[in-house]
N, C-alpha and C positions, 0 to 999 in steps of 0.2 A: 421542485424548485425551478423556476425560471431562471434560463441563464439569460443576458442582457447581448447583445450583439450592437453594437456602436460603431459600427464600421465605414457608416456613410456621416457627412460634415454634421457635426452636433449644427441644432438649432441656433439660431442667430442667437447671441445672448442678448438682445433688446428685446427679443421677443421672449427669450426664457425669464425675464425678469419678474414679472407676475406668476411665474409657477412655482408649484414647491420645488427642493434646490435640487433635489433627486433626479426630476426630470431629463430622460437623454433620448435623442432620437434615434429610433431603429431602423432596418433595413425595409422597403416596403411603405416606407410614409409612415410606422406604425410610432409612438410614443411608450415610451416607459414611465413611471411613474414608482417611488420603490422598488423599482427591480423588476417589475408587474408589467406587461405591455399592457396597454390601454383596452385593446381589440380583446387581449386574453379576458378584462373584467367584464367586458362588455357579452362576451360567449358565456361567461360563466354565469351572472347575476341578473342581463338581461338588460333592456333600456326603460326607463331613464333608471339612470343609478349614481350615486353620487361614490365619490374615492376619496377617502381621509388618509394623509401620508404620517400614519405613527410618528415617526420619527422628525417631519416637520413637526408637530405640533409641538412633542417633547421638546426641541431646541427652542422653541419660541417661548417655552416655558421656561426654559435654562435662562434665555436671553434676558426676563425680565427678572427674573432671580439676582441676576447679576450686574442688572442696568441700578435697581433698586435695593443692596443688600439689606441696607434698615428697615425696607418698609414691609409692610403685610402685603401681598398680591394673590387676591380674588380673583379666580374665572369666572366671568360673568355668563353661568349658563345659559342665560337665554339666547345665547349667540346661537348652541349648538349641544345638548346636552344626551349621552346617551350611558349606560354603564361601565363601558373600556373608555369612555371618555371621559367620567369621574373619575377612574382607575388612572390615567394617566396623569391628571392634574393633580391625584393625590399625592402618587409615586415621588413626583416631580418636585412637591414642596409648596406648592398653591393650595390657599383656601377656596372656597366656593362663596360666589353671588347667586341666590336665588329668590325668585319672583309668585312661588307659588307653593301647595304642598305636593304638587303630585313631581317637580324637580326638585325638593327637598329627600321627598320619602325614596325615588326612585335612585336619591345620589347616596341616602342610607344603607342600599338596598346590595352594596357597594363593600358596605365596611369605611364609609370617609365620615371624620370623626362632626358629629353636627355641632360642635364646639368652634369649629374652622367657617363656619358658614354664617355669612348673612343677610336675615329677609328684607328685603323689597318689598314694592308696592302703594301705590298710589291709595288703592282699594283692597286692604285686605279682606278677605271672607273669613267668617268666623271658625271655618277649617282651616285656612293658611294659620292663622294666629294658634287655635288649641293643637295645630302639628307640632307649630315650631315649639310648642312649649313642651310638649309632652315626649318631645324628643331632643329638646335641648339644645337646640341649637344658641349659635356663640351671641349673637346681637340682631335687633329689630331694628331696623331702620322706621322710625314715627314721620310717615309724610301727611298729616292733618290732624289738627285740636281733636277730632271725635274717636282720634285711634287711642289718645294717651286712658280716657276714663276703661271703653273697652276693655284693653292689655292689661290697663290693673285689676281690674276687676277678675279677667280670666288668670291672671297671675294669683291673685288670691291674698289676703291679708297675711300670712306666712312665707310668700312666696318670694321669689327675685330672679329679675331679669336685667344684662345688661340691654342698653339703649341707646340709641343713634337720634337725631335730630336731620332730616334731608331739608335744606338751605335753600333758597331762591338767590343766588348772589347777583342777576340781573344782568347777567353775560350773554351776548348773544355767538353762538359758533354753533358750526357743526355744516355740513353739506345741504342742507335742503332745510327749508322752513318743518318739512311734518319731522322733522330728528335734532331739531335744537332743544331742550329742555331748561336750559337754564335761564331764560328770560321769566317774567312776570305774569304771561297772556297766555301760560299753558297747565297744565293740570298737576303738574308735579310739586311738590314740596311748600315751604312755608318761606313768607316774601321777610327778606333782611328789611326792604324798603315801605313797606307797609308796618314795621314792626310785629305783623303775626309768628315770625320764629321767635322773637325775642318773650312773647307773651305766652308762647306753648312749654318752651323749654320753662320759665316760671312756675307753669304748671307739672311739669315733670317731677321737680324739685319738689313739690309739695309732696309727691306720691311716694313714700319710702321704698316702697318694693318694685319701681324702678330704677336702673341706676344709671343716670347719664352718664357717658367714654365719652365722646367727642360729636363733632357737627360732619355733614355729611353734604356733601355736592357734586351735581352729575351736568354739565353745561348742555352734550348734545353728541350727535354722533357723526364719525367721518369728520372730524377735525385733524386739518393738517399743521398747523400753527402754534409754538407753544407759548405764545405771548397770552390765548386766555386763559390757559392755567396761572399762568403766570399774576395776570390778575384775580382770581380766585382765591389764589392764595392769600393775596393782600385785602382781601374783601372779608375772608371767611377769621382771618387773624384778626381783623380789624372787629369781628365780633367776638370773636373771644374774647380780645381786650375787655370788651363792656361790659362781657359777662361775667370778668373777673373785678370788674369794678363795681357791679351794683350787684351780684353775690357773692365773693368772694370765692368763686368756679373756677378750677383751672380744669381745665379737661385736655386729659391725655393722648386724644387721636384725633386723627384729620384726616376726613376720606374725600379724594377728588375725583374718584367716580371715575370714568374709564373712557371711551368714544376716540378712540390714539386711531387714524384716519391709513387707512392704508389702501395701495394702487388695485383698481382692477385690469386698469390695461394700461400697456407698455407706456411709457414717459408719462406718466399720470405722477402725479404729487402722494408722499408719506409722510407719514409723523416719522422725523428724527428721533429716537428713544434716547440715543446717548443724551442729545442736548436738551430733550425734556427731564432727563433724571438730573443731570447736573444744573441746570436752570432752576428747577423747582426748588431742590438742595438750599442751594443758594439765597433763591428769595423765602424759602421758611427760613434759613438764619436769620438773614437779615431784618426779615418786617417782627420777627421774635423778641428779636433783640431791643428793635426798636422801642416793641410794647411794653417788654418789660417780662415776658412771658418766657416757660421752657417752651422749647420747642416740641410739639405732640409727635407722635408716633404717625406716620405717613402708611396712608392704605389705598390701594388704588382695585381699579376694576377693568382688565381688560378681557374682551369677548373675543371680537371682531379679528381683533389684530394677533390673537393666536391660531382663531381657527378656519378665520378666512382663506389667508393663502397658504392653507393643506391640504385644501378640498378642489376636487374638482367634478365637474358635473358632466356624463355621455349621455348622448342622443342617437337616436337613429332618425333617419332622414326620410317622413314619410310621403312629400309630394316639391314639386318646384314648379312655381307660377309665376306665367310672364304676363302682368297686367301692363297693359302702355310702355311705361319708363319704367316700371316696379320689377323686379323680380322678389318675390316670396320664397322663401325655403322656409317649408313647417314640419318640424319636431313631433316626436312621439312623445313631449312632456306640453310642459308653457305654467303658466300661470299659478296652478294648482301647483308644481314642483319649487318655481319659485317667484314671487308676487313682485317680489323689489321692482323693478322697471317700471310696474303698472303702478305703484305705490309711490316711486318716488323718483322717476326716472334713470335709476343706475345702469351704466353701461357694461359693457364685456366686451371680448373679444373671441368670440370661438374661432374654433383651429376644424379643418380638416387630419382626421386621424385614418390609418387604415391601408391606404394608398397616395403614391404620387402622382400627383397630376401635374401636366405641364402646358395645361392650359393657361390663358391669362388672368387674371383676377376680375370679378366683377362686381360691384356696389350692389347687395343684397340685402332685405330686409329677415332676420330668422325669429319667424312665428311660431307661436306653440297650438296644439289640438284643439283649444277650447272656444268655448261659443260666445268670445266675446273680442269686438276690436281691437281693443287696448292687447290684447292677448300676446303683447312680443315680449321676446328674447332679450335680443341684440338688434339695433336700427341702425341701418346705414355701417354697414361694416364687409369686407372683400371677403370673398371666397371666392376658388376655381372655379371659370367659367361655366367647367363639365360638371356643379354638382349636382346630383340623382340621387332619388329614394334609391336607398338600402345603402349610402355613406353615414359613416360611421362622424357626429359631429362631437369635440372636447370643451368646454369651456369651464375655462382655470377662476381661483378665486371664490370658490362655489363653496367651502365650508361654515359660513357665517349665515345665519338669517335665511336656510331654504328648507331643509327639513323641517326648521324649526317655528317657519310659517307657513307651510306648506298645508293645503286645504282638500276637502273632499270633491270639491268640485268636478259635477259632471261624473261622479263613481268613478275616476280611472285607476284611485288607488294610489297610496303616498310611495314612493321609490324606495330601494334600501339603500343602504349605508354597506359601503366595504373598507376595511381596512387593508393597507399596501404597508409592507416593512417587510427590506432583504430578501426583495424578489420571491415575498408568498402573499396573498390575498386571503382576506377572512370575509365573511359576513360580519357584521359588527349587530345591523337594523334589516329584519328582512322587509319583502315588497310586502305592501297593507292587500290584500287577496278581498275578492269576493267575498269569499266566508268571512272574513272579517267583516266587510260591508253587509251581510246580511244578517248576520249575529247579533247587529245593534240595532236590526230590525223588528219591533216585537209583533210583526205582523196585524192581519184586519184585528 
């Protein structure tokens, strides 16, 4: 066990505020992280490696347990999905969101009951569908007319399935045009404003051996604002009213999908949860009431916002280049570890870990290894004058969306996963190896 030594001034708390809460600074410039110095994960696992803080995630689980008591709250795996990471969002009292059958089967694979789970999917493959069925999971989400013939048919004239309907409620939010979903001009679900949800769900009803629970809406992602949920709700009620009007349909559940917006770097804007749980509360009574309706069962979906700020991402620092005005610092990772930047320009803030320096700061670009321009990190952000390969670089924020897009590019192999809780380190995910990458080679 690692003992902690905190002896020199903790970290500015504006700058610990994007980390997990664990985070204390050691003697040497080094960082803790659960109990864990930084430097210690990085000797032991190697770079790039990313650091999951157990016990962050478990409180963020707690958090929404208790922001939300009535409703059902899904991990939306595809944030960040791995077996101690099933294992903990079970433990914890969360269901699962999942997108596919190999994060369904490998969250079975677990012991989490597939009863608690539900599939996604714009496009399902007809192994997503005959998984989910053949292992039971809790509900489908139907995002297209050609899913409902399909899923009946693989359901079977004896068979049944509960079922979801994903909504187009023409909301526009979220941080960046490619992570809004809930408008009309994107590939997801069935438009309120076109009438194609109101004409799928019609067909649902016809189909015995499915069985519609409620409507289903996901607006976008990195929303900081709860005014469109707030609307959503009034959209998505506003159809059930109609649907209780021209079928006599009341449906039990309301899913408003997840995308709860949180900071990667200091004074950066979050989703308030208190005021999004008591706000929504609020407007399901209300627009409820209005309709004439009970109020359904509230299910939401967050990813991002659990396992984002638990994670954090090291580097080693393998060259620094003074073009003109530019200084370049490039990584022993970049793009293939994590694509966001190149994808949609997310920002960070990496830290020098390891040592102090008491140089000045200087306006740096931190690029990664690969063989393509876009290939950065972090743009325009300070480090120590004096940074040199073989510095040790941290950036916080990093549990959401890297492993989990993380590509083969260029062979250098996907990173592992460690877990930090009460000053011990696990492997969680080891490094992807050569033998990996040649395994799936079936050679001339």
């Amino acid at each position: 066990m690692t003992v902690v030594n905190a002896s020199e001034p903790s970290v500015a708390r504006t700058e610990l505020s994007v980390w997990p809460a664990s985070t204390t600074e050691l003697v040497h410039g080094d960082i803790a992280v659960g109990g864990v110095p930084l430097t210690e994960v990085a000797g032991r696992f190697g770079t790039p490696v990313y650091v999951l803080d157990e016990a962050e995630v478990r409180e963020r689980c707690r958090t929404y347990r208790h922001s939300f008591p009535d409703a059902e709250v899904l991990y939306a795996a595809k944030a960040f999905l791995c077996r101690a990471m099933a294992h903990w969002v079970d433990e914890e009292g969360l269901g699962l969101d999942v997108c596919s059958a190999g994060e369904l089967e490998l969250a079975v694979t677990t012991g989490f009951p597939p009863d608690r789970m539900v599939l996604h999917g714009n496009a399902k493959a007809p192994r997503d569908l005959d998984t989910a069925l053949r292992l039971g999971v809790g509900r489908i989400v139907i995002d297209s007319p050609s899913e409902i013939a399909r899923l009946a048919a693989a359901v079977g004239p004896n068979g049944h399935q509960k079922v979801m309907v994903r909504v187009v409620p023409g909301i526009s939010a979220g941080g960046h045009d490619k992570i809004r979903t809930g408008t009309d001009d994107q590939k997801f679900g069935l438009s309120i404003a076109d009438g194609s949800a109101q004409h799928a769900i019609t067909r649902i009803l016809d189909q015995p051996q499915l069985q519609l629970t409620g409507l289903h809406c996901h607006l976008g992602s990195q929303i900081t604002s709860v005014e469109p949920y707030l609307v959503a709700v009034r959209r998505m009620v506003g159809l059930m009213m109609r649907l209780y009007e021209q079928h006599g349909l009341v449906l039990p559940e309301l899913d408003l999908g997840g995308g709860h917006g949180i900071a990667y770097r200091p004074g950066e804007q979050s989703l308030d949860l208190t005021t999004l749980a008591r706000r929504i509360r609020a407007e399901l009574a209300d627009t409820c009431a209005t309709a004439g309706l009970p109020e359904p069962r509230l299910i939401i979906e967050p990813g991002r916002a659990i396992a984002g700020p638990a994670g954090v991402a090291l580097y080693h620092v393998l060259a620094v280049k003074h073009t003109g005005e530019h200084v370049f610092v490039a990584v022993d990772g970049g793009m293939s570890d994590n694509p966001r930047p190149a994808l949609y320009g997310v920002r960070y803030a990496p830290r020098l870990v390891g040592r102090h320096s008491t140089a000045a700061p200087t306006r740096v670009t931190v690029v990664g290894r690969h063989c393509e321009a876009g290939d950065v990190l972090a743009s325009d952000v300070d480090l120590p004058g004096d940074v040199h390969p073989g510095d040790l670089l941290a950036v916080p924020v990093a549990g959401a969306y890297h492993l989990s897009m993380a590509s083969g590019y260029n062979l250098v192999g996907r990173p592992p996963v460690a877990a930090v809780r009460d000053g011990h380190a696990r492997l969680m995910v080891r490094r992807e190896s050569l033998d990996d990458i040649r395994s799936r080679d079936v050679g001339l």
